[in-house]
C-alpha positions as a Python dict, from the first residue, in 0.01 Angstrom:
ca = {
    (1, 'X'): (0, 0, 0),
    (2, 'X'): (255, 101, -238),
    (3, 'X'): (474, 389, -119),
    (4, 'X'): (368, 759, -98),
    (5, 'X'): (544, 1041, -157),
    (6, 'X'): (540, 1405, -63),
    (7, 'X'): (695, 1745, -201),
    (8, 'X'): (799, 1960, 103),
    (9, 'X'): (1035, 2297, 130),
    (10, 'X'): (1323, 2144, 252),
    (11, 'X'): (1338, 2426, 549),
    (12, 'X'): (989, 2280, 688),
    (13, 'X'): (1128, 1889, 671),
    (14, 'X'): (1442, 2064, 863),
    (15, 'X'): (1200, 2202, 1114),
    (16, 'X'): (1020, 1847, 1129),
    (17, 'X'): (1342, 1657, 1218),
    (18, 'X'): (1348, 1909, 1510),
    (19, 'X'): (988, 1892, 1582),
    (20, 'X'): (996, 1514, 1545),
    (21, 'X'): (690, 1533, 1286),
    (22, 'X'): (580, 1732, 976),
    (23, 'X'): (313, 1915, 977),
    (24, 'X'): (257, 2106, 612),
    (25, 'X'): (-34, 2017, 417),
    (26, 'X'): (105, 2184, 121),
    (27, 'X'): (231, 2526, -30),
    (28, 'X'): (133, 2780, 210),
    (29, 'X'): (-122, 2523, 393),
    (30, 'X'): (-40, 2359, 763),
    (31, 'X'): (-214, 2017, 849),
    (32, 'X'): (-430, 2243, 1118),
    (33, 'X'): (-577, 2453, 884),
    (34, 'X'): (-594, 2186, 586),
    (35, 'X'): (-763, 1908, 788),
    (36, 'X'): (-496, 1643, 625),
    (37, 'X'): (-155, 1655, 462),
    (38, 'X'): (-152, 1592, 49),
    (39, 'X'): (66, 1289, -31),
    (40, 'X'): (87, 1147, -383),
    (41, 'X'): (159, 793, -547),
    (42, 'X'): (453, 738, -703),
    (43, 'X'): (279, 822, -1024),
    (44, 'X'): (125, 1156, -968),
    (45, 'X'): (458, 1335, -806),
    (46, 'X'): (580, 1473, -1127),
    (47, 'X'): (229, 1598, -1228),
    (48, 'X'): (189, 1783, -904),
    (49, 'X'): (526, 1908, -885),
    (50, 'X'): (467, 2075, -1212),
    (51, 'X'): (118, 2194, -1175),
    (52, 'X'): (222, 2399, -791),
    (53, 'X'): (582, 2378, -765),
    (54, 'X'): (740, 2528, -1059),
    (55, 'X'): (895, 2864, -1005),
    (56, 'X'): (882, 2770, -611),
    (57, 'X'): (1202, 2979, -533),
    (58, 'X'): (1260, 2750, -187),
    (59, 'X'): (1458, 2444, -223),
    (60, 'X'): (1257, 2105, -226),
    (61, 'X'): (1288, 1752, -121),
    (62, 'X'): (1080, 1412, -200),
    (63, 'X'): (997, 1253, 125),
    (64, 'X'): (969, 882, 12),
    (65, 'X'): (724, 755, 283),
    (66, 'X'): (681, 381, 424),
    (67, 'X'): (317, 347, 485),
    (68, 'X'): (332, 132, 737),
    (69, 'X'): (514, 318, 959),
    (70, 'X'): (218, 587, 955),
    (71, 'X'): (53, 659, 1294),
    (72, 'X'): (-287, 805, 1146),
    (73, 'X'): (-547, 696, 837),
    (74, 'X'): (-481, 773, 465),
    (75, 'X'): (-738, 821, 256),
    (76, 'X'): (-814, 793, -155),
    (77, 'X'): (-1007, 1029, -218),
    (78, 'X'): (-1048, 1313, -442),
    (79, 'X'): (-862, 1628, -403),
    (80, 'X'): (-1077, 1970, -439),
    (81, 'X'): (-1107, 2076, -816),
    (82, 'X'): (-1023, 1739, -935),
    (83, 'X'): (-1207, 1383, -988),
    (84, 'X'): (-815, 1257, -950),
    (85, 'X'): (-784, 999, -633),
    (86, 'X'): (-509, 1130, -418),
    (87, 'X'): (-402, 989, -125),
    (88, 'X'): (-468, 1213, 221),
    (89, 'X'): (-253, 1157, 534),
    (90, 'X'): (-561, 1229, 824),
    (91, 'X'): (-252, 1324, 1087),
    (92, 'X'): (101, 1425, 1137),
    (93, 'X'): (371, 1260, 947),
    (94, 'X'): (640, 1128, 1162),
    (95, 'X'): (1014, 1143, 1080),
    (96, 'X'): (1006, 748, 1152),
    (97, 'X'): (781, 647, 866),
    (98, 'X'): (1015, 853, 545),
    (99, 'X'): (1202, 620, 405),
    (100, 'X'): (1456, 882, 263),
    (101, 'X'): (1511, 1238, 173),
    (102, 'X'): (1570, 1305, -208),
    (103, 'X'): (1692, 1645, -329),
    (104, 'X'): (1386, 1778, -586),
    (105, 'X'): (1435, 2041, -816),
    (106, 'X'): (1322, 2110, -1204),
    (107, 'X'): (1524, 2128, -1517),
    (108, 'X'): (1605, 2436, -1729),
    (109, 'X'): (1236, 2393, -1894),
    (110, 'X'): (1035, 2370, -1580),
    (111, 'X'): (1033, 1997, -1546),
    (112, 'X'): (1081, 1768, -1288),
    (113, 'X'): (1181, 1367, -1274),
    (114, 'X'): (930, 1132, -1193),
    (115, 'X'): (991, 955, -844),
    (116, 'X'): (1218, 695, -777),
    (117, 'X'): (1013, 359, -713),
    (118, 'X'): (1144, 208, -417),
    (119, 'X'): (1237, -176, -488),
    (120, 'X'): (1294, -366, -120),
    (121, 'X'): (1483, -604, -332),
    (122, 'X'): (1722, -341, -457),
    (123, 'X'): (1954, -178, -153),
    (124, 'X'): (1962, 219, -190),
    (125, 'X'): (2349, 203, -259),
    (126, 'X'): (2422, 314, -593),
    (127, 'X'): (2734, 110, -667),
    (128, 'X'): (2712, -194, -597),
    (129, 'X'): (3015, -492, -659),
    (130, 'X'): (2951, -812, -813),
    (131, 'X'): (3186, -1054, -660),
    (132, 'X'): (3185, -1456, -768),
    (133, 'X'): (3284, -1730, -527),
    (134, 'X'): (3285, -2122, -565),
    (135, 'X'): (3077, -2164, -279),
    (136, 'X'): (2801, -1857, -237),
    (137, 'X'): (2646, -1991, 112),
    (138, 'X'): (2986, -2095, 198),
    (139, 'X'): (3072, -1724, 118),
    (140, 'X'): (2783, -1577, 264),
    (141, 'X'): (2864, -1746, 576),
    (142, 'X'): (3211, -1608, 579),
    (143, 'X'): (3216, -1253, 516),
    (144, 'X'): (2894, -1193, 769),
    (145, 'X'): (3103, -1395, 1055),
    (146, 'X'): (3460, -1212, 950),
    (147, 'X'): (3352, -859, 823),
    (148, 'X'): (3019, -860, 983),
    (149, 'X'): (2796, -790, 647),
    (150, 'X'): (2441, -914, 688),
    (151, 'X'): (2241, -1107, 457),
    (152, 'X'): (1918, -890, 276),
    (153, 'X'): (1772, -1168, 57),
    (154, 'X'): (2001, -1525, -139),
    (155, 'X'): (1907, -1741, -453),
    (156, 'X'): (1946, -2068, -366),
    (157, 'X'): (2273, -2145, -459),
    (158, 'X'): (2295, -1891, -745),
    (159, 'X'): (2351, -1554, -559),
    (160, 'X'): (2297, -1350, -249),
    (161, 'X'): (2269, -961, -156),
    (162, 'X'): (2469, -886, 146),
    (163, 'X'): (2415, -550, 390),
    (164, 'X'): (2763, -367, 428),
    (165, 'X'): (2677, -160, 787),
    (166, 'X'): (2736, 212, 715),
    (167, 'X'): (2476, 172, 353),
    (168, 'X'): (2690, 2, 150),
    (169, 'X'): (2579, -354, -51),
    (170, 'X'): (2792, -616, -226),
    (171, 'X'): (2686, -945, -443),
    (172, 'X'): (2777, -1272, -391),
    (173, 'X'): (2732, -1488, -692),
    (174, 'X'): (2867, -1821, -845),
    (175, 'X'): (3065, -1806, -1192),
    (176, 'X'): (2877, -2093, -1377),
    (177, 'X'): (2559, -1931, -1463),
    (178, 'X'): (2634, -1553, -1357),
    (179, 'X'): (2737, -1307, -1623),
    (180, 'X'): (2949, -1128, -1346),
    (181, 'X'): (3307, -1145, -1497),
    (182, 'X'): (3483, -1404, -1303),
    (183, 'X'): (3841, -1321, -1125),
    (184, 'X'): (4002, -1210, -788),
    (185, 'X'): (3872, -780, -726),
    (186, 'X'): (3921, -514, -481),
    (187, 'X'): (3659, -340, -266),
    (188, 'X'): (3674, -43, -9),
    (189, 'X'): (3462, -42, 251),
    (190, 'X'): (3486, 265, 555),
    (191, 'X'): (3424, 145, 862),
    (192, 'X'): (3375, 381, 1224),
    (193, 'X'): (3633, 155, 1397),
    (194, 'X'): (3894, -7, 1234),
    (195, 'X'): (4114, -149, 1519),
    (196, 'X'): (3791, -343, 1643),
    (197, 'X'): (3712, -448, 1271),
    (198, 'X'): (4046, -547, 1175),
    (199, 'X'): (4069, -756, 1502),
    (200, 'X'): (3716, -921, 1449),
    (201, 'X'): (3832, -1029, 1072),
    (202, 'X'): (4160, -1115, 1241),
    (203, 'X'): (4041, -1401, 1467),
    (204, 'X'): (3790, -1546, 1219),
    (205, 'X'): (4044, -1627, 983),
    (206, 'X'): (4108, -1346, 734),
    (207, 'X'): (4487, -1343, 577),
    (208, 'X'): (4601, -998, 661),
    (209, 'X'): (4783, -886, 381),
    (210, 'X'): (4818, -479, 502),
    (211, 'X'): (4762, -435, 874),
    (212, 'X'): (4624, -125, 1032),
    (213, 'X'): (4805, 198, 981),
    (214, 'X'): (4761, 584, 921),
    (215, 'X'): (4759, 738, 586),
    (216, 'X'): (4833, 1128, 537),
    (217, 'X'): (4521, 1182, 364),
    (218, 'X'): (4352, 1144, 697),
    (219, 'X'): (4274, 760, 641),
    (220, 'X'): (4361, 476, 917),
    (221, 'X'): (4293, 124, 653),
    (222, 'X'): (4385, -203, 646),
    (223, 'X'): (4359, -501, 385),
    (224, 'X'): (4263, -842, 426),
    (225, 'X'): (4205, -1130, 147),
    (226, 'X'): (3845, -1379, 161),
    (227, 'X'): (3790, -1720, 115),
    (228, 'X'): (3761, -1631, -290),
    (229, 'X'): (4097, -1451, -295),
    (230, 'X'): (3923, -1134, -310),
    (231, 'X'): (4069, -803, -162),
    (232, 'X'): (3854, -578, 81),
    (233, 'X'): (4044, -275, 211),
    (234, 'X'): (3923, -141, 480),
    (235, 'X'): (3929, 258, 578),
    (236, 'X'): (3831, 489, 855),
    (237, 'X'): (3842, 832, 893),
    (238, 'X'): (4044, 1008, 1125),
    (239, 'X'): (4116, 1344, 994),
    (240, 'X'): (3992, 1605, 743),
    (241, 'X'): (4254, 1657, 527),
    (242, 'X'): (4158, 1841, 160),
    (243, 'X'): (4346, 1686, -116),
    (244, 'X'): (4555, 1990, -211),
    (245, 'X'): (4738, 1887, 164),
    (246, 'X'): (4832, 1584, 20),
    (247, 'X'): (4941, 1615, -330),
    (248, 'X'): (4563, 1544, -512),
    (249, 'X'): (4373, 1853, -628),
    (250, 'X'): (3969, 1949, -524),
    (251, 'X'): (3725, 1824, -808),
    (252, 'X'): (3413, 1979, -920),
    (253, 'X'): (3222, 1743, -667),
    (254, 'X'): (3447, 1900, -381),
    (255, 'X'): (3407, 2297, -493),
    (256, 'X'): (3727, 2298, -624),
    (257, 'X'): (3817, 2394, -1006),
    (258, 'X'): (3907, 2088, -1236),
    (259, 'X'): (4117, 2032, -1581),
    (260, 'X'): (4244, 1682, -1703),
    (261, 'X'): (4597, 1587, -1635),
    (262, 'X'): (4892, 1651, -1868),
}
């Protein structure tokens, strides 16, 4: 089954993370007095969000749901008032089966997005580096033994999709065929521990071109080149420091107020 989405208050999916399950059949509805909990396909979100959530002064979230991870019966069936198949969740929904939480809100008319269509081949980073090697098992191979990546799906020898722990995805591709633009780059990963990472890439044969050290912007990093020539710095946390502290200024994203450079 394709995945199924619901629109919640985002103060009931806070109690459900508590609770360990939801259990809101819809606006002012609980699954006990509803018999079921409404879920949509990926289709009919936008509809229903227009038709019974506009004006909803409460903020809102998309619960992208896995259906396979459900621990009671949907059923396609009508809903009342409507010959429209929807499908019905006959049970609690458990925390387990959402596949993520998206923010859900309409525009100045009134209208909300459609919902994002979950692709298992796509990874739910949104930036994602291209990177071309000679060799892409050869390089696959490499940075999951040195930087401990993991492999999500490979192309023959064409290209692969590799798992950066934390959420983070990078491509490995050749430069014959690819339309990536070929040449050495630089990526920045954060990591929770970088002694332990640094000491891991260390022994399987990384060049260490920046060792580990602290940073007054609250960063511990270090840099290493691949087997490609490529340059991954690596950074973790170890202080909050706002930018103001050390000689950057706050951005919109951040709170702060923003005007271009001189």
């Amino acid at each position: 089954m394709q995945t199924l989405f619901h629109i919640a208050r985002k103060r009931d999916w806070d109690q459900a993370q508590h609770d360990g399950a939801y259990r809101i059949s819809t606006l002012g509805r609980t699954l006990d007095q509803q018999g079921y909990i409404h879920l949509s396909f990926p289709g009919q979100v936008k509809r229903v969000a227009e038709a019974f959530y506009a004006g909803v002064d409460d903020e809102l979230v998309l619960l992208s749901i896995d259906p396979a991870k459900l621990m009671a019966p949907v059923i396609t069936e009508p809903s009342p008032g409507t010959d429209e198949r929807f499908p019905h969740l006959y049970g609690e929904l458990s925390v387990d089966a959402i596949r993520r939480v998206i923010p859900y809100a309409a525009d100045g008319q009134g209208r909300f997005p459609p919902a994002p269509v979950d692709n298992r081949t796509m990874p739910a980073a949104a930036v994602i580096p291209q990177l071309v090697y000679e060799d892409v098992s050869e390089a696959v191979r490499w940075l999951c033994d040195t930087f401990g990546f993991a492999v999500r799906w490979q192309a023959g020898e064409h290209r692969a999709q590799l798992e950066v722990p934390g959420g983070g995805c990078v491509v490995v591709t050749e430069g014959r065929t690819s339309a990536v633009l070929p040449g050495r780059n630089s990526v920045l990963v954060r990591v929770d521990d970088i002694d332990t990472h640094h000491a891991r890439a260390r022994d399987h044969g990384a060049t260490i071109l920046d060792p580990p050290r602290d940073y007054p912007y609250g960063e511990r990093q270090y840099t290493a080149e691949d087997l490609g020539g490529h340059h991954w710095a690596f950074s973790q946390s170890i202080a909050d420091v706002a930018p103001e502290d050390w000689g950057g200024s706050s951005g919109p994203a951040l709170g702060g107020a923003w005007s271009d450079p001189p």
